[in-house]
C-alpha positions as CSV (number, residue, x, y, z in Angstrom):
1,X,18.8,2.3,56.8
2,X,19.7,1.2,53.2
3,X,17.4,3.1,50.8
4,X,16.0,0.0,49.6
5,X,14.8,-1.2,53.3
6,X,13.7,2.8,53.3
7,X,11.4,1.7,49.9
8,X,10.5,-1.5,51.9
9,X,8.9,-0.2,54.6
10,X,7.1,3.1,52.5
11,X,5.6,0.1,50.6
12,X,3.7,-1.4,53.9
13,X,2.3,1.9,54.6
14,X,1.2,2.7,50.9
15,X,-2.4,1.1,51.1
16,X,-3.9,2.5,48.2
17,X,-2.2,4.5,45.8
18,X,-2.1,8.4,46.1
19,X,-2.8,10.5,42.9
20,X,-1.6,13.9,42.8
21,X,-2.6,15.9,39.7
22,X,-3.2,19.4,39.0
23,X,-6.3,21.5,38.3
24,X,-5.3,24.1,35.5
25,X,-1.5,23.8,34.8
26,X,1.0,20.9,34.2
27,X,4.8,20.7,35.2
28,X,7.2,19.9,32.8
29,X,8.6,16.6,32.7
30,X,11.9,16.5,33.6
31,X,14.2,15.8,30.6
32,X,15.8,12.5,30.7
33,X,18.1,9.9,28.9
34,X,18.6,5.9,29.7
35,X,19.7,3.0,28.2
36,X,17.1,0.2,27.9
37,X,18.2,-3.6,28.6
38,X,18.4,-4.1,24.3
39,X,21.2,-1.1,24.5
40,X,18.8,1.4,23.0
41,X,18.7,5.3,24.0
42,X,16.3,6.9,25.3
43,X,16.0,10.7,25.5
44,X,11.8,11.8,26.6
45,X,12.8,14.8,24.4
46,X,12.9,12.4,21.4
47,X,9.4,11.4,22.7
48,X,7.4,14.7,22.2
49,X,4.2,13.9,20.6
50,X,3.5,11.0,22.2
51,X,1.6,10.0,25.4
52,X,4.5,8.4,28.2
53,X,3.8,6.6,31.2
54,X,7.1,6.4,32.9
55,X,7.3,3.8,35.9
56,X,9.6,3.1,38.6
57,X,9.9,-0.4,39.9
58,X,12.0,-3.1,41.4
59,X,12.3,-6.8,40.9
60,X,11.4,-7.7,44.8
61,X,8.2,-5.2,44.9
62,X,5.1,-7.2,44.8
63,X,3.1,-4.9,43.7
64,X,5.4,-3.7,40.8
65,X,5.2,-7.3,39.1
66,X,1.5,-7.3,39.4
67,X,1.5,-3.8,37.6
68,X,3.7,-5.2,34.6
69,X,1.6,-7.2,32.6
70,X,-0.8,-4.7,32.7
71,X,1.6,-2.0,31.3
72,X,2.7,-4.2,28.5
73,X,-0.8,-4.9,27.5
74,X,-1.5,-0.9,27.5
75,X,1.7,-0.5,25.3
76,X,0.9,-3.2,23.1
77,X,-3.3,-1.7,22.6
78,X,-2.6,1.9,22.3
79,X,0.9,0.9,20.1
80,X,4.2,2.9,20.4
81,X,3.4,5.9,17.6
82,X,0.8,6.8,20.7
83,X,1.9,5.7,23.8
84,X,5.2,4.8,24.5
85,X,5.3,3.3,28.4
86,X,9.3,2.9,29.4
87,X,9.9,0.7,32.7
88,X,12.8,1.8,35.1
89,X,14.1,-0.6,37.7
90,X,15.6,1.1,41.3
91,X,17.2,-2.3,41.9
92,X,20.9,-2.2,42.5
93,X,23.2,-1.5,39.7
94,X,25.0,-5.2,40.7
95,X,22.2,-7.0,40.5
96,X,21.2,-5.9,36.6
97,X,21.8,-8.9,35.3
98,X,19.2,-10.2,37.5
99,X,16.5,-7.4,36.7
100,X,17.2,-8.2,32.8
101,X,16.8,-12.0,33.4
102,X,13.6,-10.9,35.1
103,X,12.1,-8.7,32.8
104,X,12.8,-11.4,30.0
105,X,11.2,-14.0,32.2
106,X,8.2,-12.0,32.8
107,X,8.1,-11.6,28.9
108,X,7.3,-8.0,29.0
109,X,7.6,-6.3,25.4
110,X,7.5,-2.6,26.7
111,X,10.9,-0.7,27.3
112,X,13.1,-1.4,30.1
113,X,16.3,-0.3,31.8
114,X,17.6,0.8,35.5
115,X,16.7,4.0,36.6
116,X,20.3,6.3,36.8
117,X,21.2,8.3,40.0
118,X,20.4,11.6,37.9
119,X,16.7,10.6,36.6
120,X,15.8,9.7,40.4
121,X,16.9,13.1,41.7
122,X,15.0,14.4,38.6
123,X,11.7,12.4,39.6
124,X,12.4,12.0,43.4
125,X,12.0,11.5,45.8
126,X,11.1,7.6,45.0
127,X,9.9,7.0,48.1
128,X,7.3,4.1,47.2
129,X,6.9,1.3,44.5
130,X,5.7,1.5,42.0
131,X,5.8,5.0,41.3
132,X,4.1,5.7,37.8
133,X,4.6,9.2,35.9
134,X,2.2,10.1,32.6
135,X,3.3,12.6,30.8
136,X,1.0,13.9,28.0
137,X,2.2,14.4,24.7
138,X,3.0,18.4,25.4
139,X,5.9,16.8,28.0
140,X,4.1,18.0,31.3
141,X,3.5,15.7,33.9
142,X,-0.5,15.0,34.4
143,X,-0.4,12.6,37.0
144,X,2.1,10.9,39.4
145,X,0.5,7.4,41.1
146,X,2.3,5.9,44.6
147,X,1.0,2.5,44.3
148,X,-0.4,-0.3,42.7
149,X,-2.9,0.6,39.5
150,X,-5.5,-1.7,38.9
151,X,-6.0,-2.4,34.9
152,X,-9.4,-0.1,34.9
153,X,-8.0,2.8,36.1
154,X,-4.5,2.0,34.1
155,X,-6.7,2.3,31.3
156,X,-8.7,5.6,32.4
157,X,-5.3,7.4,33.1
158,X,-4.1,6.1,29.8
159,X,-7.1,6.9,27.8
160,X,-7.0,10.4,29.5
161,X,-3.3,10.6,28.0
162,X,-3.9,9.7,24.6
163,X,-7.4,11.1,23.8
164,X,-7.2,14.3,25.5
165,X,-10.7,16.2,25.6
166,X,-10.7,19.5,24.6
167,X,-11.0,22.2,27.4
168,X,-14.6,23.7,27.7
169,X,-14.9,27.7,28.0
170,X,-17.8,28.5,30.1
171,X,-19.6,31.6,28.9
172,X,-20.6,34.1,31.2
């Protein structure tokens, strides 16, 4: 089985989407360069300071297109000196033309590129679509999502991102 009919199937399963976050301590975000579709670099190290969601997708994952307009329009409130949401596509390297053709159709001003063989073992496995990462602006992962995100709780996770609240010491 081909790793996309391996995503395929994980996708019929994935009902609802699965959160996993933890309680008192963050993992680091794995460090990571890509090329968006305009050519530009990318490095999340260049990106310290600011809020990332960081989601993996595909051109023939329902759910994935559904999610896109609702990631742009996060991008576009919360502005890129704040949030910066980068877009990587799992489709196959020789069908890239096709991804950028539809990420320009879509008309989707947030970044986009294909995901690299190196940031997928970095973020793996990728075993459902979309997959979304949000990395606060300290470069730990908060939150990893298997599934659709509906625009309320896109926002929540994103508000959660960029408006951190402060932790609250309990006095004994």
């Amino acid at each position: 089985m081909t790793w996309r009919a391996t995503l395929t199937t994980a996708l019929f399963f994935a009902a609802a989407p699965a959160v996993s976050q933890a309680q008192n301590s963050h993992p680091p975000a794995p460090p990571f360069t890509v090329k968006t579709f305009e050519g530009k670099t990318v490095k999340l190290s260049e990106l310290r300071g600011r809020s990332v969601v960081l989601d993996f997708w595909a051109t023939w994952c329902r759910p994935c297109r559904a999610a896109m307009p609702h990631l742009d329009n996060v991008q576009k409130r919360f502005g890129a000196e704040r949030l910066v949401v980068i877009g990587l596509s799992v489709d196959e390297e020789d069908v890239d033309s096709d991804v950028r053709r539809f990420a320009r159709d879509l008309g989707v001003s947030f970044r986009l590129g294909m995901a690299n063989e190196k940031v997928l073992d970095l973020y793996g496995p990728i075993r459902s679509l979309p997959t979304t990462f949000f990395i606060n602006r300290q470069g730990e992962v908060v939150r990893r999502v298997k599934g659709y995100i509906d625009p309320e709780t896109l926002d929540s996770y994103v508000l959660e991102l960029v408006n951190p609240s402060p932790v609250v010491q309990r006095q004994p």
